[in-house]
C-alpha positions as CSV (number, residue, x, y, z in Angstrom):
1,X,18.3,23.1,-32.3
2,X,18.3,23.5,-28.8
3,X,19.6,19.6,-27.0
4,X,17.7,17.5,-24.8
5,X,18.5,16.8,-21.1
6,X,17.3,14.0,-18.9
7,X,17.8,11.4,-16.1
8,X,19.3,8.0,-17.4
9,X,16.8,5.6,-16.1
10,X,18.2,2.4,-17.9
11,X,21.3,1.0,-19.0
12,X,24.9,2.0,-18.2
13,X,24.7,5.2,-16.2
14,X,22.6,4.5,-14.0
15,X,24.5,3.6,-10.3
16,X,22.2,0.7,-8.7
17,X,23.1,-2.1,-7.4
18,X,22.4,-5.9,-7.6
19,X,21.2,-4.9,-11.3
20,X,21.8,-8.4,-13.4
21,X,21.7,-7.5,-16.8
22,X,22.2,-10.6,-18.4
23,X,19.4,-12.6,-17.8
24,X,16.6,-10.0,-19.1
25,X,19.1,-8.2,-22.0
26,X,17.4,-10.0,-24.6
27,X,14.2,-8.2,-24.2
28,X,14.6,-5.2,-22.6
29,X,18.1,-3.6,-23.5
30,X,18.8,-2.0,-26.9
31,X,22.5,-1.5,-27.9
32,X,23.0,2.3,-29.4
33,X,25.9,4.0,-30.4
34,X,26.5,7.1,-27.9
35,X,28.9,9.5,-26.3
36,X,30.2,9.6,-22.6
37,X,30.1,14.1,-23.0
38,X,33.3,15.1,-20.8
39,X,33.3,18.2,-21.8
40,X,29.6,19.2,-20.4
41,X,29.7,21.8,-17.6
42,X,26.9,21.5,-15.6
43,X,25.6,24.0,-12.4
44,X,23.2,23.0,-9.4
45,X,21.2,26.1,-7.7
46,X,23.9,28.6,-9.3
47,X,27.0,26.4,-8.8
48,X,29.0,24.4,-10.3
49,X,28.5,20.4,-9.9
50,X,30.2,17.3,-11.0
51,X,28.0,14.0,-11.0
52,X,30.2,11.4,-8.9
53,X,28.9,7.8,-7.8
54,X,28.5,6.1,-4.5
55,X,32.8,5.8,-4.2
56,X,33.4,9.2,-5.4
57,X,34.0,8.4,-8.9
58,X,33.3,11.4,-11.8
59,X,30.0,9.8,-13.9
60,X,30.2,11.6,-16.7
61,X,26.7,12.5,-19.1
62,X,25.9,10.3,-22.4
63,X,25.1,12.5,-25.3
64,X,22.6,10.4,-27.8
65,X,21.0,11.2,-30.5
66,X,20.5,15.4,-30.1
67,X,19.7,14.4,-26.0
68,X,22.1,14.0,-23.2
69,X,21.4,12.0,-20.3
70,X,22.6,12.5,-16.5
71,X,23.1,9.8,-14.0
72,X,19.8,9.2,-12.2
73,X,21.3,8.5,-8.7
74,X,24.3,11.6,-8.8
75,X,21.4,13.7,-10.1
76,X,18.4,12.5,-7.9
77,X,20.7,12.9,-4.8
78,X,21.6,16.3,-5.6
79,X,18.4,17.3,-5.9
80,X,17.5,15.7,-2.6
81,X,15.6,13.1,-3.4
82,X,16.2,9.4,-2.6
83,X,17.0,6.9,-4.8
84,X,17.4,3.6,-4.9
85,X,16.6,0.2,-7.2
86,X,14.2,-2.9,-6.8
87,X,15.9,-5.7,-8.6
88,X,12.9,-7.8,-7.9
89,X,11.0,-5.6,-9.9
90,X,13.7,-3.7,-12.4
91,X,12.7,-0.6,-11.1
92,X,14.3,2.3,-10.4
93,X,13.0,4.3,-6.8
94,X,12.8,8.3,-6.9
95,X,12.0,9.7,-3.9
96,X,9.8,8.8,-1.0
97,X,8.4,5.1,-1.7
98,X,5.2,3.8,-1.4
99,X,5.1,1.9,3.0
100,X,3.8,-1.9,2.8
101,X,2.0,-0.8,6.3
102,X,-0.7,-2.7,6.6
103,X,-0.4,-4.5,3.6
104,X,0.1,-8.1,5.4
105,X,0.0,-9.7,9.0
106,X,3.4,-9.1,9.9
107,X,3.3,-5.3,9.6
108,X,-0.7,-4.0,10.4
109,X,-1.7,-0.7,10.0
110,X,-3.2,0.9,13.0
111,X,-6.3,3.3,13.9
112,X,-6.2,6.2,11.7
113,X,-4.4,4.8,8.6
114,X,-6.0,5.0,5.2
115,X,-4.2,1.7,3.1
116,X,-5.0,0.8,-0.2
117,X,-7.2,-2.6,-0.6
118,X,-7.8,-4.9,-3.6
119,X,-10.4,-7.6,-4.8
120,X,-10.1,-10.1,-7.9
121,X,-11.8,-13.1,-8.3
122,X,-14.4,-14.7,-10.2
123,X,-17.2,-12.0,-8.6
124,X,-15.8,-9.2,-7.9
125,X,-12.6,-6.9,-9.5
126,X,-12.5,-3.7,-7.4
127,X,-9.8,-1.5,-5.4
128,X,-10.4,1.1,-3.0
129,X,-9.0,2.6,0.3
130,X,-10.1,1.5,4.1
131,X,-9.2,3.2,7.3
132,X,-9.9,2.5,10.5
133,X,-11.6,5.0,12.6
134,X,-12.5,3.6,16.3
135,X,-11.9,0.6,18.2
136,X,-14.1,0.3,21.4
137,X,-13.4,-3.3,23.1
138,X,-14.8,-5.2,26.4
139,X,-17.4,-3.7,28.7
140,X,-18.0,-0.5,26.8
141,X,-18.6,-2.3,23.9
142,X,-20.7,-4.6,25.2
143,X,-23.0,-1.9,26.7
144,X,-23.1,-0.2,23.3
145,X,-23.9,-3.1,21.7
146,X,-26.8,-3.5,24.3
147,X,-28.3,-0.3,23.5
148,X,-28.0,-0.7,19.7
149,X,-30.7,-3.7,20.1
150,X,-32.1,-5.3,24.0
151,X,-32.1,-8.8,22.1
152,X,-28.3,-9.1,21.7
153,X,-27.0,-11.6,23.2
154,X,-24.0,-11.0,25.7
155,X,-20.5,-12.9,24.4
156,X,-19.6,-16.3,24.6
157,X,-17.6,-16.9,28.2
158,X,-14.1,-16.0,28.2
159,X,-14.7,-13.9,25.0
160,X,-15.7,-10.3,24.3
161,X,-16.9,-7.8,22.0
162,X,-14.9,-5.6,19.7
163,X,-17.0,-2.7,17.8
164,X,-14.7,-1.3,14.8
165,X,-15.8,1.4,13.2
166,X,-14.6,1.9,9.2
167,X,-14.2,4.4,6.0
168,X,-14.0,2.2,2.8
169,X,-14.3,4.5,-0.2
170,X,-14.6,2.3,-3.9
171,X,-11.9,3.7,-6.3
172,X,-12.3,1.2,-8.8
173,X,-14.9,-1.7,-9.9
174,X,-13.8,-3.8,-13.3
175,X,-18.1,-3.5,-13.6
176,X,-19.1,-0.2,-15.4
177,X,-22.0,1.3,-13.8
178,X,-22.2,-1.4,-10.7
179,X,-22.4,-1.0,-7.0
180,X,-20.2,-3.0,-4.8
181,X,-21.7,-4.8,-1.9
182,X,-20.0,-3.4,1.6
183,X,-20.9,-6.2,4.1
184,X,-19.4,-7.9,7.3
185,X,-18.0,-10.8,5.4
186,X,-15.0,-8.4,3.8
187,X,-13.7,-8.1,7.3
188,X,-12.6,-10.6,10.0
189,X,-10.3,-10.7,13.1
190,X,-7.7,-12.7,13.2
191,X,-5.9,-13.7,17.0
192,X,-2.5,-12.6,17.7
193,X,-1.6,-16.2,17.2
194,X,-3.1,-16.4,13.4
195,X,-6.3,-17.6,14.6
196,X,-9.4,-16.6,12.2
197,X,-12.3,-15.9,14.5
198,X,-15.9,-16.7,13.7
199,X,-16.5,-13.8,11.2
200,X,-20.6,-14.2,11.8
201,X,-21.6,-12.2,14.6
202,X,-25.2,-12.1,15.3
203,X,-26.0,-9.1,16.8
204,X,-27.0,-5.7,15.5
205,X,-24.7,-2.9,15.9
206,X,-25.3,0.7,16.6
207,X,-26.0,3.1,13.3
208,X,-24.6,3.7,11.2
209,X,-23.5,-0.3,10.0
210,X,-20.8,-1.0,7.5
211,X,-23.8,-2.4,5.2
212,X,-24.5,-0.8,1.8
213,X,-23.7,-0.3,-1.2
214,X,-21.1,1.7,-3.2
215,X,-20.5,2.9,-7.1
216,X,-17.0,4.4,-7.8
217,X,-16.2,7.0,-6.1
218,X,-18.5,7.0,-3.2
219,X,-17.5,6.4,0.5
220,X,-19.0,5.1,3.7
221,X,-18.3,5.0,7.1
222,X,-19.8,2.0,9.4
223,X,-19.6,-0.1,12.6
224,X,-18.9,-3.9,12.6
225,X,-18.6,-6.5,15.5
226,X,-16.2,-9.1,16.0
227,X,-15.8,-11.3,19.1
228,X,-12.7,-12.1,20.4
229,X,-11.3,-13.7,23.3
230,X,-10.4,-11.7,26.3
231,X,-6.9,-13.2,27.0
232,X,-6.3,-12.0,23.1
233,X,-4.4,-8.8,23.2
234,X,-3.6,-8.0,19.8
235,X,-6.0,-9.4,17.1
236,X,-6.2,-7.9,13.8
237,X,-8.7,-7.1,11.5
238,X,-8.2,-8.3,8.0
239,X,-9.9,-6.8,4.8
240,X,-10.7,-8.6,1.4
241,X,-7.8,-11.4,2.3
242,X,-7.6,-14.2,-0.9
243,X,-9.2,-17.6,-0.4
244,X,-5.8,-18.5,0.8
245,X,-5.4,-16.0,3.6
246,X,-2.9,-13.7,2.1
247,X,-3.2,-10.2,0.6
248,X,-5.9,-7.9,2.5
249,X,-5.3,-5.0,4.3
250,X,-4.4,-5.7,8.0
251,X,-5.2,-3.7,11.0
252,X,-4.5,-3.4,14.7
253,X,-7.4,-3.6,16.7
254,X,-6.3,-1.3,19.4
C-alpha cells in the first residue's frame, strides 16, 4: 500500500506563531498516537531537502496512521509560497492573501478596483462585486449634468457636482429567483473628514443610470451624482455600509 503525504495544517508541526493552544484544545484538538519519521529522505526539484523552521532547526515529518505529514511553513516556503497564521481567526495563510483594499474608510479602493460587497439585513441578503469606472468632478460635471436634462438645477454655493460612474455585478441573493434593486441609495459620499453627504440628489444624470434591476449573475454599469463641497478634496464613496456606518466598500473619488 503505497503511503500518504501532506502538509500538516494543525497541531504540533506546524511553525506559526502567537498560536494559543490552550484556550480552544477542548474542541478543536484530538490527541493521536504518531511518529516524528527521522529516517524519511525527502527531494525538492531533483535535490535533496531537509525541512528546518524559522531558527534553522531540523522539523522532522509525523508518520500517522499509513500518511506522513510535512511541516506546512518548511514545505510552503520551499515551494515559494508565503505562509503565515491568523490567530484571530486560527487560520493558517498559503500564499498570496486576500487585500482588505477598500473594504473600510481607512484604506479606500480607487478608480479601477473591482472589491467584493455584502448586504444582510431584514430585506435584502446578497453579495456581489462593484468597481469604480469614472470620476468626472466640478465644472465638467456640471456641464454634463446640464446636458443630461436643461431643468437641473446648478449646485448649492460652495458645493459641486461629482458624476461616478459604476459596474456592480450580483453574485449572490439569499432570494431564489429575485432581482435586486440597484438604486442611488446603496451609494453615498462621505467628506474627507467623515462627513455623510446628502445622499438625495435631485437631478437626472446622463444614460446610462445606475437604476435597475439585477438576478444573479447579471451586471450593470451606471452613472450616479453626488454633491460635495468644493474645499473637500478627498471624499469617498461608500457602498451598502450597515445602519451603523461600518462595512461597505469604500472608494476614492478621484
Amino acid at each position: 500500500m503505497k503511503k500518504k503525504l501532506m502538509l500538516v495544517l494543525a497541531g504540533a508541526a506546524i511553525s506559526v506563531s502567537s498560536m494559543s493552544i490552550g484556550a480552544y484544545a477542548a474542541s478543536n484538538l484530538e490527541e493521536i498516537s504518531a511518529y516524528l519519521n527521522k529516517g524519511l529522505k525527502i527531494t525538492l526539484n531533483g535535490k535533496a531537502w531537509t525541512p528546518k523552521d524559522a531558527d534553522g532547526n531540523v522539523v522532522y515529518p509525523i508518520t500517522y496512521d499509513g500518511t506522513t505529514y510535512l511541516p506546512v511553513r518548511a514545505a510552503g516556503e520551499a515551494l515559494g509560497l508565503k505562509v503565515g497564521y491568523d490567530a484571530a481567526t486560527e487560520t493558517v495563510l498559503l500564499g498570496e492573501t486576500p487585500s482588505a483594499k477598500g473594504s473600510s474608510r481607512q484604506n479606500p479602493a480607487v478608480k479601477g478596483d473591482t472589491i467584493l460587497f455584502a448586504q444582510k439585513n431584514f430585506m435584502d441578503d446578497i453579495e456581489g462585486t462593484v468597481k469604480l469606472q469614472e470620476v468626472v468632478r466640478g465644472d465638467q460635471a456640471w456641464k454634463t449634468i446640464q446636458a443630461a436634462n436643461k431643468f437641473n438645477s446648478a449646485p448649492k454655493e460652495g458645493n459641486e457636482y461629482i458624476l461616478a460612474k459604476v459596474e456592480i455585478k450580483i453574485t449572490k441573493n439569499a432570494k431564489q429567483d429575485a432581482a435586486v434593486d440597484i438604486n442611488p441609495t446603496l451609494f453615498e459620499a462621505i467628506s474627507a473628514d467623515g462627513k455623510k453627504y446628502d445622499n438625495f440628489i435631485s437631478v437626472v444624470v446622463p444614460d446610462p443610470s445606475i437604476d435597475t434591476d439585477l438576478y444573479v449573475g447579471a451586471i450593470h454599469s451606471g452613472w450616479i451624482a453626488f454633491e460635495v463641497s468644493k474645499t473637500d478634496t478627498a471624499p469617498l464613496m461608500a457602498v451598502t455600509r450597515n445602519y451603523d456606518g461600518t462595512g461597505g466598500a469604500w472608494f476614492k473619488l478621484q
